[in-house]
C-alpha positions in Angstrom: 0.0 0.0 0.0 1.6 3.6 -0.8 1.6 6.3 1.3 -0.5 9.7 -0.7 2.0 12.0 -1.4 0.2 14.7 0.8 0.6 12.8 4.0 3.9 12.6 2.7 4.3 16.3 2.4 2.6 16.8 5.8 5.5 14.4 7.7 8.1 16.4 6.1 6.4 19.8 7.4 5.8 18.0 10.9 9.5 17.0 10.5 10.3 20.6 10.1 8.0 21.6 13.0 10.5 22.5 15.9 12.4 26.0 16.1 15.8 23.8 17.1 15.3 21.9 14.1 15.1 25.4 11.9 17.4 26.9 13.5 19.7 24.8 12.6 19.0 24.7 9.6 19.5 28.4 8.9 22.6 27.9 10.9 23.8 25.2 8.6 23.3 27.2 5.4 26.4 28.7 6.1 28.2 25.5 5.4 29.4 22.5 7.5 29.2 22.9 11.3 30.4 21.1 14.5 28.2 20.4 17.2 30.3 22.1 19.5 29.2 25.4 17.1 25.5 24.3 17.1 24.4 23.8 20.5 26.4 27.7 21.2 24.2 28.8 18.9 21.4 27.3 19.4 21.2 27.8 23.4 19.3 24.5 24.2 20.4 21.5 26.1 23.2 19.3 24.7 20.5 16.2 24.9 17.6 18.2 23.6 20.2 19.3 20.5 21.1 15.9 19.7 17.8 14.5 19.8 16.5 17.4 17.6 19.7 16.3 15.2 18.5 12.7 15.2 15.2 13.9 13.6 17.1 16.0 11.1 19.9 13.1 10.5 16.9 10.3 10.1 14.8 12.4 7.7 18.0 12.4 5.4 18.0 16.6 5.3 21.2 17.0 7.5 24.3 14.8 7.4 26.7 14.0 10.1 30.8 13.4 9.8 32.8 12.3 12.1 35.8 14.0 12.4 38.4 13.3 15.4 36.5 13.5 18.6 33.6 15.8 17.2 30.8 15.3 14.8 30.2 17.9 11.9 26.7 18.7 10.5 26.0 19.4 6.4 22.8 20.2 4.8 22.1 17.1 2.5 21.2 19.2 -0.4 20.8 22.9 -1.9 17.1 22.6 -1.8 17.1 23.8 2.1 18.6 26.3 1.2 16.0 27.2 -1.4 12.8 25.7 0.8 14.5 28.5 3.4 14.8 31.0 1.9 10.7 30.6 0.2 10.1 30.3 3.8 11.2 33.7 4.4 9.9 35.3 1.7 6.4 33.8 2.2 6.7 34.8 6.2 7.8 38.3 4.8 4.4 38.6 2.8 2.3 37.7 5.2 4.0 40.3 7.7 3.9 43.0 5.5 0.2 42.4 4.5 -0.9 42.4 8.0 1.4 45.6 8.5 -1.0 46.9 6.2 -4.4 45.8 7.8 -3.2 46.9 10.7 -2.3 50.6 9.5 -5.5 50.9 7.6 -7.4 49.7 11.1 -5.3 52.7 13.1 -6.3 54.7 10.5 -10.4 54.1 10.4 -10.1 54.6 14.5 -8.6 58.0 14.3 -11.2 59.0 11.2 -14.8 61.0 12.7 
């Protein structure tokens, strides 16, 4: 039995669903990083990182290295980058057009 491609879609957004898990993903847009460099920036507990890594590393859209004692974190493809940055720009949309409604509701309350 296959899985519809829309409850497909939907694990992949669910997948995505944690600010840890974006946040690292923005972070790793940048290139290649250590752990070490991810949980600094990412100000969360070293266990609630790596289990937020996991989910990332099992979905196949981060990878992992070793190298020496520490592990090093890649985005698995360019089309992060690009899901990302459509992200933003949608978020940016939707801000601006409720910028908007809201200035046109300040203005009707300070019209007679």
């Amino acid at each position: 039995m296959s899985v519809p491609l829309y409850r497909t879609k939907a694990e992949f957004f669910r997948m995505l669903g944690h600010p840890a898990r974006i946040q690292v993903l923005e972070l790793l847009q940048g290139g290649p990083k250590p752990v070490c460099d991810l949980l600094a920036a990412v100000e969360i507990e070293s266990s609630s990182l790596s289990q937020q890594l996991a989910v990332l590393r099992r979905s196949g859209i981060v990878t992992a290295t070793r190298n020496g004692s520490s592990t090093v974190y890649a985005l698995a493809g360019g089309d992060v980058t690009e899901l990302m940055g459509a992200a933003r720009r949608i978020l940016s949309d939707l801000m601006s057009s409720r910028r908007e409604l809201l200035q046109k509701l300040r203005e009707g309350e300070a019209s007679p």
